[in-house]
PLY file of the C-alpha trace (Angstrom):
ply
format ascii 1.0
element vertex 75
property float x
property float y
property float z
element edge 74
property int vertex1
property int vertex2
end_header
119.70 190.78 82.02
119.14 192.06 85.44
116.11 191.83 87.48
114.16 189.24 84.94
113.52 185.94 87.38
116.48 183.10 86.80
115.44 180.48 84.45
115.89 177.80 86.93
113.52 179.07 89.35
109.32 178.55 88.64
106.57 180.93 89.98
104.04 179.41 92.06
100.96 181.65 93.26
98.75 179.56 96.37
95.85 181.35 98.30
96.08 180.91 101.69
94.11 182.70 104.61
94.46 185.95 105.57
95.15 184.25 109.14
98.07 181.93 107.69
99.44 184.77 105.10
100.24 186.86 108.68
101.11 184.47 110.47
103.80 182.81 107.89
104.68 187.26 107.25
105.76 187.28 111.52
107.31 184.18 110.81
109.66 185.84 108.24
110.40 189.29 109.83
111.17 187.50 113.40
114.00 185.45 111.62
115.06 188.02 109.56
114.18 186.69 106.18
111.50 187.34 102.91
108.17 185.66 103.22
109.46 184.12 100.20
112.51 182.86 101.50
110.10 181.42 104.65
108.04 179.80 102.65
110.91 178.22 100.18
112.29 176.74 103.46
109.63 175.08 105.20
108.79 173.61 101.63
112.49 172.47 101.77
112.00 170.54 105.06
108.73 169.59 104.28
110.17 167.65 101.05
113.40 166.34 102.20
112.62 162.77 102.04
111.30 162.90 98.17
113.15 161.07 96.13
113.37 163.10 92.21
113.95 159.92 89.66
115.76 160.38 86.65
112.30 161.28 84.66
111.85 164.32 87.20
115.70 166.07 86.46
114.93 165.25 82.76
111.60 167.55 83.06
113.45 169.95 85.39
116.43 170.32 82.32
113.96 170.80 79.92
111.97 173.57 81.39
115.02 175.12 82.58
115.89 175.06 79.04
113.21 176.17 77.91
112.68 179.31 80.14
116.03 180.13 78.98
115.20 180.30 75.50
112.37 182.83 76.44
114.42 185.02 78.59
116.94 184.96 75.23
114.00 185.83 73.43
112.39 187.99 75.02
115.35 190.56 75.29
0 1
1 2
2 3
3 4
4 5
5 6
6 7
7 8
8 9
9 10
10 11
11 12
12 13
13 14
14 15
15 16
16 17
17 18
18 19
19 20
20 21
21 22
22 23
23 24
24 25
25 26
26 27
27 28
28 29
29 30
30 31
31 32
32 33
33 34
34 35
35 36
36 37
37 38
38 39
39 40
40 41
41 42
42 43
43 44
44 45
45 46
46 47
47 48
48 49
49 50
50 51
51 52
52 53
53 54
54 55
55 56
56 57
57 58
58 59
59 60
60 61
61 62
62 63
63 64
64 65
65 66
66 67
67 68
68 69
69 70
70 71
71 72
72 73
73 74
């Protein structure tokens, strides 16, 4: 269904400073891209060197799963 959030993506809210929050917002419109889209890659840099085991993609499936089965119930 259009416009409902993919299942394989998770929400995450953080309160920052007003000071970072405009900051991070000039870092997004002088590149051209969301604050969102920012924010997903500096957390991509940032966590380029974890290693996900086996244990992690099993949780990652299952939630993934699992949001699908909302979205399918949901509509």
């Amino acid at each position: 269904m259009a416009g409902q959030p993919s299942p394989e993506k998770q929400m995450l809210s953080v309160r920052i400073s007003r000071e970072l929050y405009h900051k991070a917002k000039k870092l997004a419109v002088r590149h051209g891209f969301t604050l969102s889209d920012t924010l997903v890659m500096i957390l991509e840099h940032a966590t380029r060197n974890i290693i996900l085991n086996e244990q992690d993609y099993e949780r990652i499936a299952q939630e993934t799963a699992e949001a699908r089965k909302r979205r399918r119930s949901a509509s």
